[in-house]
C-alpha positions as CSV (number, residue, x, y, z in Angstrom):
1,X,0.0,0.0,0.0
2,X,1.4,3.8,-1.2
3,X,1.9,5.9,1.5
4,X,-0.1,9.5,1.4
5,X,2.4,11.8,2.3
6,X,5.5,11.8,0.1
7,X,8.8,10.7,1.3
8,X,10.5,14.1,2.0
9,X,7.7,15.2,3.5
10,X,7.4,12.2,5.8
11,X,11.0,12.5,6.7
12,X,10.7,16.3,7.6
13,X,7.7,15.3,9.8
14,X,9.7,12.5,11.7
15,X,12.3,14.8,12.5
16,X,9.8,17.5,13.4
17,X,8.0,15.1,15.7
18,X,10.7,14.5,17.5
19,X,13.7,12.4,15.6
20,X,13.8,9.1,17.4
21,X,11.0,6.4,17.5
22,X,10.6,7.2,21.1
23,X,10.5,11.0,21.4
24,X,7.8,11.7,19.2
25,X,5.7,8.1,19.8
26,X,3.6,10.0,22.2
27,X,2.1,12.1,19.3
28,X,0.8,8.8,17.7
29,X,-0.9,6.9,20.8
30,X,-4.3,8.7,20.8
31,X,-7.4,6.9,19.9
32,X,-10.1,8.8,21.3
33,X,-13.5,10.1,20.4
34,X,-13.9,14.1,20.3
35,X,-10.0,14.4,19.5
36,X,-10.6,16.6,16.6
37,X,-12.5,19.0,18.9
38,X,-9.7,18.9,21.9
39,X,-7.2,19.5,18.9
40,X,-9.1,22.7,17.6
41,X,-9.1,23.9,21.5
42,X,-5.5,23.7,21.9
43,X,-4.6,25.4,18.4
44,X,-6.2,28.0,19.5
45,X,-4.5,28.5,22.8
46,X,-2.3,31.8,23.4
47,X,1.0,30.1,24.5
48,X,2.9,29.5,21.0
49,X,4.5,26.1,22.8
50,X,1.3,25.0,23.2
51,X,0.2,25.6,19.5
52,X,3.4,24.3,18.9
53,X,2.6,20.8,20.4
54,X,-1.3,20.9,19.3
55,X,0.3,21.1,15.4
56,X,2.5,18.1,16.4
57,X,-0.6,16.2,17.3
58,X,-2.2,17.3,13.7
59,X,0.5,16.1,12.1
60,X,0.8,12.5,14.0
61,X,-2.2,12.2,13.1
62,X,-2.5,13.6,9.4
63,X,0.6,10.8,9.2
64,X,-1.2,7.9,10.9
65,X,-4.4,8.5,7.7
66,X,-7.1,10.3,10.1
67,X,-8.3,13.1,8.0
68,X,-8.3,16.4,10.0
69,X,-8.5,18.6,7.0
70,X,-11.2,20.1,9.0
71,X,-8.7,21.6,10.6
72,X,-7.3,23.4,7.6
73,X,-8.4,27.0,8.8
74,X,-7.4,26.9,12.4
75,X,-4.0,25.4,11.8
76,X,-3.2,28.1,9.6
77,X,-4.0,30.6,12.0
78,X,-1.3,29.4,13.8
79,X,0.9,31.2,10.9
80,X,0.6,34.0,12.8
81,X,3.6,33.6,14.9
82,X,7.3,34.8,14.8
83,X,8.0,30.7,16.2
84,X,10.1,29.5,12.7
85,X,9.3,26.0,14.2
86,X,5.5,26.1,14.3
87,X,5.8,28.1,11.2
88,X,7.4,25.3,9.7
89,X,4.9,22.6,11.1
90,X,2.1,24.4,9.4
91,X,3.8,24.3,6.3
92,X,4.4,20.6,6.6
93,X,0.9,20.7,7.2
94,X,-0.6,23.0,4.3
95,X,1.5,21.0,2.0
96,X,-0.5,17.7,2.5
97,X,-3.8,19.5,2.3
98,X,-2.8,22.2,-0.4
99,X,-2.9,18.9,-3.3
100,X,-6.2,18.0,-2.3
C-alpha cells in the first residue's frame, strides 16, 4: 500500500516530531473520540508552545491517515507567529492539504 504523504515530506515530519521512535511516539498513541474537537481547542491557545505541540498532534495524526483537514483553517492561523518551528509545522501541514 502507497503511503499518502510523500517521502520528504514524511522525513521532515519525523524529525519534526521529535527524531527518534521514542520521542515523538507520544504524538501517535491517541485513539479517542472528540480528539478533533480537543485538537481545535488547543490550536487555538495563546502560549505558542502549546500551539506548537497541538500542530504536532495534527501532524501525527495527518501521518497515521485520520483526516483532519477540517482543521485546515485553524491550523493556519497558527501562521501567525514569529516561532520558525511552528511556522514550519504548518507548512508541513498545508502541503498535504494544499494537493487535495
Amino acid at each position: 500500500v502507497a503511503s499518502a504523504t510523500p517521502g520528504p515530506v514524511k522525513s521532515a515530519m519525523a524529525l519534526k516530531l521529535g527524531g527518534t521512535k521514542a520521542g515523538g511516539s507520544k504524538y501517535f498513541s491517541t485513539t479517542k473520540r472528540g480528539e478533533i474537537h480537543e485538537l481545535k481547542q488547543e490550536l487555538h491557545q495563546i502560549d505558542a508552545t502549546r500551539k506548537k505541540e497541538a500542530v504536532k498532534k495534527v501532524i501525527a495524526a495527518m501521518t497515521v491517515g485520520k483526516d483532519v483537514s477540517t482543521l485546515f483553517p485553524d491550523v493556519v492561523s497558527c501562521m501567525q507567529t514569529s516561532n520558525i518551528e511552528l511556522k514550519k509545522l504548518v507548512y508541513l501541514y498545508v502541503i498535504n492539504y494544499a494537493k487535495a
